[in-house]
mmCIF file as gemmi writes it, N, C-alpha and C atoms, coordinates in Angstrom:
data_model
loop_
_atom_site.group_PDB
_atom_site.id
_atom_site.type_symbol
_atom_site.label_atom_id
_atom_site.label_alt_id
_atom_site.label_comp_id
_atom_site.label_asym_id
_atom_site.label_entity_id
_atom_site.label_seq_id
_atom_site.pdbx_PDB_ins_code
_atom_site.Cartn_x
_atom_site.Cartn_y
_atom_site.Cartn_z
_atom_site.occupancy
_atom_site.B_iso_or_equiv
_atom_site.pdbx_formal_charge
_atom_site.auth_seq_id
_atom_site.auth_asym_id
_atom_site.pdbx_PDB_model_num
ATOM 1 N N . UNK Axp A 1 ? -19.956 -2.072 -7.72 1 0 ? 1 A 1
ATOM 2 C CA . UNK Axp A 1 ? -19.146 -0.876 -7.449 1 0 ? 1 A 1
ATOM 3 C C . UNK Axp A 1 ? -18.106 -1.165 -6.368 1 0 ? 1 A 1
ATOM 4 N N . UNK Axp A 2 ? -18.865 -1.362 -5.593 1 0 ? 2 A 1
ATOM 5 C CA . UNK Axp A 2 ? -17.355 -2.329 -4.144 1 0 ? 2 A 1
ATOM 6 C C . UNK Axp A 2 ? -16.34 -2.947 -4.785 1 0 ? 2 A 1
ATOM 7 N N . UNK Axp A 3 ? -16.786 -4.297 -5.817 1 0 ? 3 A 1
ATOM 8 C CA . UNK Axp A 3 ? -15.967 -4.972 -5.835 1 0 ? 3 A 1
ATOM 9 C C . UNK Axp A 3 ? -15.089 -4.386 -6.95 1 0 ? 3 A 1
ATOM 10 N N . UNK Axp A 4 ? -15.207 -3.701 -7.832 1 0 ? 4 A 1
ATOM 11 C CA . UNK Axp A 4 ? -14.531 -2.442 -8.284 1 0 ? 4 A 1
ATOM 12 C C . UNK Axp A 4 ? -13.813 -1.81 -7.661 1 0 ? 4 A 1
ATOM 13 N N . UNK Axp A 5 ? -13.474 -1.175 -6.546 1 0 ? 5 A 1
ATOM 14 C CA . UNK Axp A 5 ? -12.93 -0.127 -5.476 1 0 ? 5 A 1
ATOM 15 C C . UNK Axp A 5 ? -12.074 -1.313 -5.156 1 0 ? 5 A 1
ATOM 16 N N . UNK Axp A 6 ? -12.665 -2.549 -4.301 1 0 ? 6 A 1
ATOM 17 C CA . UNK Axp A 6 ? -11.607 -3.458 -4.013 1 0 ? 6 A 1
ATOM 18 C C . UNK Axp A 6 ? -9.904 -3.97 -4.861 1 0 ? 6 A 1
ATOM 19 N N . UNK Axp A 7 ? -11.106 -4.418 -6.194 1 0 ? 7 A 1
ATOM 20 C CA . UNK Axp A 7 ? -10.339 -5.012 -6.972 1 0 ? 7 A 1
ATOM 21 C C . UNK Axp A 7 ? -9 -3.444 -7.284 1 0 ? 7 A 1
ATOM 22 N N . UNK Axp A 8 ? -9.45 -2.392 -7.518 1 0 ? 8 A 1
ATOM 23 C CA . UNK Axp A 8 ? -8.781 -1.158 -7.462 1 0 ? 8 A 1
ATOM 24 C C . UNK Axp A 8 ? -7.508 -0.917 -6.164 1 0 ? 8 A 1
ATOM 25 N N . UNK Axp A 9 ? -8.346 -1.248 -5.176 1 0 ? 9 A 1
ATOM 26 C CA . UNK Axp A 9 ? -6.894 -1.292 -3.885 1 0 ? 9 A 1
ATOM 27 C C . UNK Axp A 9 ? -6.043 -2.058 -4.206 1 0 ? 9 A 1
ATOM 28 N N . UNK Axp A 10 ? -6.439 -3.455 -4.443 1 0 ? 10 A 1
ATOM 29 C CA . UNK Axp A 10 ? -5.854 -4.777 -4.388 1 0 ? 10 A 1
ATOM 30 C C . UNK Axp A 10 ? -4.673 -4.511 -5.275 1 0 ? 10 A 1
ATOM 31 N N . UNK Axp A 11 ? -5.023 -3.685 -6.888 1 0 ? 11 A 1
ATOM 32 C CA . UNK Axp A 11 ? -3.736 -4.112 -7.458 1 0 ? 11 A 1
ATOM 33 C C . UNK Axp A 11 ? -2.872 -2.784 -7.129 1 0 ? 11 A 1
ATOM 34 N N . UNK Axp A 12 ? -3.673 -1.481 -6.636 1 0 ? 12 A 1
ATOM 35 C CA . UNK Axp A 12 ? -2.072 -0.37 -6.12 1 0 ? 12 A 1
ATOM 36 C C . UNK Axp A 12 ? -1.69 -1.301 -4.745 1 0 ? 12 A 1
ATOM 37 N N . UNK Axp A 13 ? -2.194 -1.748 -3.74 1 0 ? 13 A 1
ATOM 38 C CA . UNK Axp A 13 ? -1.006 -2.252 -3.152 1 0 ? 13 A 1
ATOM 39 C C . UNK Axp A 13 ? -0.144 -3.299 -4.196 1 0 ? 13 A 1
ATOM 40 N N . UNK Axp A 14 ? -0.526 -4.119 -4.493 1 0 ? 14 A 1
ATOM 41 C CA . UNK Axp A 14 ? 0.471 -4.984 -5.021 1 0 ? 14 A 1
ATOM 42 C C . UNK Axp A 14 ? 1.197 -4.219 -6.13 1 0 ? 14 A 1
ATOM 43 N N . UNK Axp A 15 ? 1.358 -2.766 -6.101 1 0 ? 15 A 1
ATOM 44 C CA . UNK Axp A 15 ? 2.51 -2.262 -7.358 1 0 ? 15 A 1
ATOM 45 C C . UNK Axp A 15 ? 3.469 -1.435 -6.473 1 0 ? 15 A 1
ATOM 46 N N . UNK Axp A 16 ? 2.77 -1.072 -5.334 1 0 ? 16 A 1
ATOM 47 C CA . UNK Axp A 16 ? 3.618 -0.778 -3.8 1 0 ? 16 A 1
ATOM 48 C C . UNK Axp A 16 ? 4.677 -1.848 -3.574 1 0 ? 16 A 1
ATOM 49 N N . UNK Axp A 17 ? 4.094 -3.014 -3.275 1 0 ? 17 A 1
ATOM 50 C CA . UNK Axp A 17 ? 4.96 -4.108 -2.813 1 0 ? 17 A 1
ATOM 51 C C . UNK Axp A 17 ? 5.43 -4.392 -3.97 1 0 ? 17 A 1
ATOM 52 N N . UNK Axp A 18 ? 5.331 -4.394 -5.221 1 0 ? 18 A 1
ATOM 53 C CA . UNK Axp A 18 ? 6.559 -4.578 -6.092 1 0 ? 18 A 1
ATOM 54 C C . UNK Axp A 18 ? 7.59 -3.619 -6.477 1 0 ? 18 A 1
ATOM 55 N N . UNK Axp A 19 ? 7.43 -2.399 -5.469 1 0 ? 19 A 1
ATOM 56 C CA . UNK Axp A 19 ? 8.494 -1.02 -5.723 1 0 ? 19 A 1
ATOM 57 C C . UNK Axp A 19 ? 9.302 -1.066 -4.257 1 0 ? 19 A 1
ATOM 58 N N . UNK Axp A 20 ? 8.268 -1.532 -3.522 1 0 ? 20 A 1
ATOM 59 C CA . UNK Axp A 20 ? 9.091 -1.766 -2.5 1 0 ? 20 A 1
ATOM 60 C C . UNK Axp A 20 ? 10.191 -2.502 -2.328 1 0 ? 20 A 1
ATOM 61 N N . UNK Axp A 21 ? 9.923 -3.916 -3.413 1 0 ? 21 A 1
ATOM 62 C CA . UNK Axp A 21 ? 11.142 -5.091 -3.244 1 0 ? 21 A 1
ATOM 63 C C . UNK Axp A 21 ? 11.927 -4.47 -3.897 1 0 ? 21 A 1
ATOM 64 N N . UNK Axp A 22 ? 11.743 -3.607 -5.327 1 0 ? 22 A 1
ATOM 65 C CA . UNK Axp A 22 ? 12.965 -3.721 -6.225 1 0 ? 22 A 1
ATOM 66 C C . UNK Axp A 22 ? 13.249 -2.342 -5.364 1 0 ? 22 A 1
ATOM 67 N N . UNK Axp A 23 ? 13.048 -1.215 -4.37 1 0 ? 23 A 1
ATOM 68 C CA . UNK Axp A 23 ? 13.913 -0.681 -3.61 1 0 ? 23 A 1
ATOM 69 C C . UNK Axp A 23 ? 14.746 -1.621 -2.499 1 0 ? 23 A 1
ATOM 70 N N . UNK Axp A 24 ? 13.952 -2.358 -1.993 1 0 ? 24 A 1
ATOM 71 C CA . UNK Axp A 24 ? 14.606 -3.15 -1.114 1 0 ? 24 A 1
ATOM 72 C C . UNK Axp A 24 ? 16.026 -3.302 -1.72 1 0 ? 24 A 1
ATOM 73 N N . UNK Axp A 25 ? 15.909 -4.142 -3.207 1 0 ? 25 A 1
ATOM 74 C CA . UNK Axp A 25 ? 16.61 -4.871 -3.768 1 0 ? 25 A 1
ATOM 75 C C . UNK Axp A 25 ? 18.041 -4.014 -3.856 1 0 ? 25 A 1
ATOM 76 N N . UNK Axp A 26 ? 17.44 -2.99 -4.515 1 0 ? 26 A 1
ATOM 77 C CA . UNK Axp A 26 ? 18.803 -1.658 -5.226 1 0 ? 26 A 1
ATOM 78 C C . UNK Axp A 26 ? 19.55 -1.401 -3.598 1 0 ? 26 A 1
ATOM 79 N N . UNK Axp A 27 ? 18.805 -1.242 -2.965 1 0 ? 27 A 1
ATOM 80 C CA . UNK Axp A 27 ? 19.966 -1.254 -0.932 1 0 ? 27 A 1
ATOM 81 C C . UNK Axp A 27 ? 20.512 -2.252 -0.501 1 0 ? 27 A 1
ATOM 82 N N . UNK Axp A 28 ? 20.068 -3.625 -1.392 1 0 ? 28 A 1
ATOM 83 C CA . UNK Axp A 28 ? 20.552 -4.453 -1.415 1 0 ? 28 A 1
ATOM 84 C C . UNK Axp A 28 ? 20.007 -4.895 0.466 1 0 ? 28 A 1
ATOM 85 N N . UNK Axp A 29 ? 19.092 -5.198 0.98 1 0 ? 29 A 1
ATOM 86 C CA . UNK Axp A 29 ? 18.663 -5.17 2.461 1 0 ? 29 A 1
ATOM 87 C C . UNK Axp A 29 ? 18.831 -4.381 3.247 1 0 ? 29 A 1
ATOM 88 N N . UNK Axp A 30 ? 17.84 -3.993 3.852 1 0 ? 30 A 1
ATOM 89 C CA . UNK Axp A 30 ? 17.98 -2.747 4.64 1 0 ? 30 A 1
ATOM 90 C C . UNK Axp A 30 ? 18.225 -3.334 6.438 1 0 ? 30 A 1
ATOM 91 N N . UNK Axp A 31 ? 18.26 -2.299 7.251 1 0 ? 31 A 1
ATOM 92 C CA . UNK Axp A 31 ? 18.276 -3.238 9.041 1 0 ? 31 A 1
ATOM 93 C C . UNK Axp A 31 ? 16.841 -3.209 8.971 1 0 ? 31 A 1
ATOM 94 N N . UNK Axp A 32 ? 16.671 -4.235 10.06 1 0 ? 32 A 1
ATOM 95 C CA . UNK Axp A 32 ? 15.456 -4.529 10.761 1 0 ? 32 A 1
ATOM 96 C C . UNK Axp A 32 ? 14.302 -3.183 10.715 1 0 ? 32 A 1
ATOM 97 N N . UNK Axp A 33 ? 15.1 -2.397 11.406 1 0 ? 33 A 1
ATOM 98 C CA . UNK Axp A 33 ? 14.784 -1.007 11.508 1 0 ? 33 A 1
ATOM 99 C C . UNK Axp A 33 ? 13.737 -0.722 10.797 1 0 ? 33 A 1
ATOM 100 N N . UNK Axp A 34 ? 14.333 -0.377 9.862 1 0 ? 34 A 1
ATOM 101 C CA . UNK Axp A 34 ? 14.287 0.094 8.65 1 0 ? 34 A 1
ATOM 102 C C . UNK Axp A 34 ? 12.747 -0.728 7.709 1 0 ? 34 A 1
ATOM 103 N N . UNK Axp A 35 ? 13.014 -2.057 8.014 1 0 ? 35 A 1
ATOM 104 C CA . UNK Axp A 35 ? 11.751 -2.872 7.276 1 0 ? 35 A 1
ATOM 105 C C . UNK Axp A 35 ? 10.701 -2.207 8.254 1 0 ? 35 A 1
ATOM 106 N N . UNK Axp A 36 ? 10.991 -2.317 9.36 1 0 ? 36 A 1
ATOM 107 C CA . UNK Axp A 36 ? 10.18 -2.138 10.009 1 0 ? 36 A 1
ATOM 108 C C . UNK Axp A 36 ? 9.284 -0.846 9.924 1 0 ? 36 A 1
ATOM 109 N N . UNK Axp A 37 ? 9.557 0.512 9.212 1 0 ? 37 A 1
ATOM 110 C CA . UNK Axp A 37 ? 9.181 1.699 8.936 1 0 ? 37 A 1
ATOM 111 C C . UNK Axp A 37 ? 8.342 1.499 7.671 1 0 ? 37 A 1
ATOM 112 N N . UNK Axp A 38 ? 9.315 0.677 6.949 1 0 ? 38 A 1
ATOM 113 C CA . UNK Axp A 38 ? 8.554 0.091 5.654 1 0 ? 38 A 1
ATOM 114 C C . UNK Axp A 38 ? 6.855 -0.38 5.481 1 0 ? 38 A 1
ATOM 115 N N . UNK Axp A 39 ? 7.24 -1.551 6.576 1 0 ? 39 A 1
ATOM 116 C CA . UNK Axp A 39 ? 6.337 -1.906 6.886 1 0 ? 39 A 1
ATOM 117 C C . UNK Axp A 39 ? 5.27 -1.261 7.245 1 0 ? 39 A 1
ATOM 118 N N . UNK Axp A 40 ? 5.364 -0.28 8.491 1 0 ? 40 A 1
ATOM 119 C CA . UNK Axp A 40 ? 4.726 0.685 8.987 1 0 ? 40 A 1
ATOM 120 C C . UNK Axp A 40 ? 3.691 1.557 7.707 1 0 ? 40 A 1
ATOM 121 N N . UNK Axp A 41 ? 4.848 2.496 6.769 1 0 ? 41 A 1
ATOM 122 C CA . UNK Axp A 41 ? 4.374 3.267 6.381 1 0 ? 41 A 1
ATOM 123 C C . UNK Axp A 41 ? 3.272 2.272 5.12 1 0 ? 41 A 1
ATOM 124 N N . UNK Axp A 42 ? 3.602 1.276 4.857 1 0 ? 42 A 1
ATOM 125 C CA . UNK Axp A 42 ? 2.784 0.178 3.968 1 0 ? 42 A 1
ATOM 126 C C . UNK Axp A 42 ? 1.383 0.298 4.652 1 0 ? 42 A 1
ATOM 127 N N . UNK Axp A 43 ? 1.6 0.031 6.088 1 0 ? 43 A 1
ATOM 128 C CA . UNK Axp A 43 ? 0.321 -0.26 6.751 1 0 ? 43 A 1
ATOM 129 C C . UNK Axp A 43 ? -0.692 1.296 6.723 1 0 ? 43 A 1
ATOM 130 N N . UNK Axp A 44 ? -0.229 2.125 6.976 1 0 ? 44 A 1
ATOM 131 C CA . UNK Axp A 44 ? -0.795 3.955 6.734 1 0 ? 44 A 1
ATOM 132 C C . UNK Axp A 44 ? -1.019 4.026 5.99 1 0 ? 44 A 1
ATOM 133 N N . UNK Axp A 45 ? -0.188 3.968 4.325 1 0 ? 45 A 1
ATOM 134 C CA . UNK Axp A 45 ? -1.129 4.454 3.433 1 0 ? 45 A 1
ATOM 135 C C . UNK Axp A 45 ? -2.307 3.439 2.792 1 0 ? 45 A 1
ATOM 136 N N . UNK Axp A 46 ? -1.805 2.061 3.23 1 0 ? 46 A 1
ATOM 137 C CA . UNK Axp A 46 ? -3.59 1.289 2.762 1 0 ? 46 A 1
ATOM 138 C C . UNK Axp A 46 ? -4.103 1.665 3.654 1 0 ? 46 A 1
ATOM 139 N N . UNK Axp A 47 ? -4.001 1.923 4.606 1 0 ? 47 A 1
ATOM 140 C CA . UNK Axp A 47 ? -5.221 2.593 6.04 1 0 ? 47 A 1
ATOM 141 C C . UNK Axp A 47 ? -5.737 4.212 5.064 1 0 ? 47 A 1
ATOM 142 N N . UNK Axp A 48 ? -4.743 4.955 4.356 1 0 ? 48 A 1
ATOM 143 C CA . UNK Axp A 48 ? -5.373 5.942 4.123 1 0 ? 48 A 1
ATOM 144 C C . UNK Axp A 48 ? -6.287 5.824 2.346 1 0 ? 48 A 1
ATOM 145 N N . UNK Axp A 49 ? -5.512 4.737 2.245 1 0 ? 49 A 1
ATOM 146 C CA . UNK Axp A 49 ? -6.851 4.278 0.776 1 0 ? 49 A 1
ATOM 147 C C . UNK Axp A 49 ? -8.19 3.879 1.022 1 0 ? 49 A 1
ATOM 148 N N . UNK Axp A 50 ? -8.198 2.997 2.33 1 0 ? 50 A 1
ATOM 149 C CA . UNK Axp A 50 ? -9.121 2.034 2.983 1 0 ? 50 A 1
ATOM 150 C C . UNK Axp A 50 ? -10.46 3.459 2.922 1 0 ? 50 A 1
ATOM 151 N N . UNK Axp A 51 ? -9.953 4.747 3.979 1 0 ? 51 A 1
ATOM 152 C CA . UNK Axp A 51 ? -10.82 5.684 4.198 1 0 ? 51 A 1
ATOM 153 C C . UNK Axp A 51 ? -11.076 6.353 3.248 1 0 ? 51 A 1
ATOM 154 N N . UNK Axp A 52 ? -10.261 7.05 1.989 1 0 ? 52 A 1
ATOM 155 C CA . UNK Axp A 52 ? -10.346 7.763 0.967 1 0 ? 52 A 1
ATOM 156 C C . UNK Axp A 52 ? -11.608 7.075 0.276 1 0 ? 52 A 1
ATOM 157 N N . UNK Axp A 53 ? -11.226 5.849 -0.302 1 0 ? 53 A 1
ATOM 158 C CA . UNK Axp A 53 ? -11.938 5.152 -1.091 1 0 ? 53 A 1
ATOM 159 C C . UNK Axp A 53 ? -13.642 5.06 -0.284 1 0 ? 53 A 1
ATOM 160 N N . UNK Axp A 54 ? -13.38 4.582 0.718 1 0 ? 54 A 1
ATOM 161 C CA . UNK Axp A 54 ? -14.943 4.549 1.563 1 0 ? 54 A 1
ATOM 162 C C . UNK Axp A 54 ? -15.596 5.581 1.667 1 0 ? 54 A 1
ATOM 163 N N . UNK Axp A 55 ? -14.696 6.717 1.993 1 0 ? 55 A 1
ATOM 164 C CA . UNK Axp A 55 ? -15.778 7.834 1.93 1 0 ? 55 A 1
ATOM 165 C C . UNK Axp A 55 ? -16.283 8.401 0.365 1 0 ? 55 A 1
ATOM 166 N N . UNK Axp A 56 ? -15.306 8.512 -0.223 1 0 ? 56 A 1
ATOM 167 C CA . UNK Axp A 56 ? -15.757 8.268 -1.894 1 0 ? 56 A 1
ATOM 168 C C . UNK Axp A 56 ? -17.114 7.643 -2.138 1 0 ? 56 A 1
ATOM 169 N N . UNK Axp A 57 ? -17.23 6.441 -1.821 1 0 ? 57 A 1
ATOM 170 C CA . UNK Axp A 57 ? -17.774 5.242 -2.347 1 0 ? 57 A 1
ATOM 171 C C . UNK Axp A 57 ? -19.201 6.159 -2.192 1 0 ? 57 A 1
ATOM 172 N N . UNK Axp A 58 ? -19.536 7.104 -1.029 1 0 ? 58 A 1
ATOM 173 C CA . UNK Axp A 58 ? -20.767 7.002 -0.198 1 0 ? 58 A 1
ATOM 174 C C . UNK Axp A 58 ? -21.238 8.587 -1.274 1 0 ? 58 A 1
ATOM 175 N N . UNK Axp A 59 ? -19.937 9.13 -1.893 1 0 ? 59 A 1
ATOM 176 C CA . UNK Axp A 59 ? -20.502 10.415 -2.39 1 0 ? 59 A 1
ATOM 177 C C . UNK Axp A 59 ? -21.437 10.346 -3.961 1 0 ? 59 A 1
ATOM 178 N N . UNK Axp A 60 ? -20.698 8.912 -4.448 1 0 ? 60 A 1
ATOM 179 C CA . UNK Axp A 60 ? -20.991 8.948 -6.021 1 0 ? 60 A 1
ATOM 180 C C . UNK Axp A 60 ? -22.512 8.249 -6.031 1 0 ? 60 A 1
């Protein structure tokens, strides 16, 4: 069941980071700034899958 949930995070981030590049791409590079929010908000919502999913895990 874990490695289910895992394998489950693993590929929505990696469809994140492939929407992310081809936005990147269409702005054609964004400032520093800017990655940097990217980045950020990348890091929050796997932080908010990380908890969703865990507390899930404990109900089923």
């Amino acid at each position: 069941k874990v490695v289910q949930i895992w394998f489950h995070l693993y590929s929505f981030n990696f469809s994140q980071m492939k929407i992310n590049f081809m936005v990147g791409q269409k702005l054609n590079r964004m400032s520093p700034l800017q990655d940097f929010y990217a980045m950020k908000f990348l890091n929050d919502t796997e932080l908010f899958w990380l908890i969703y999913v865990w507390r899930n895990s404990f109900k089923s």
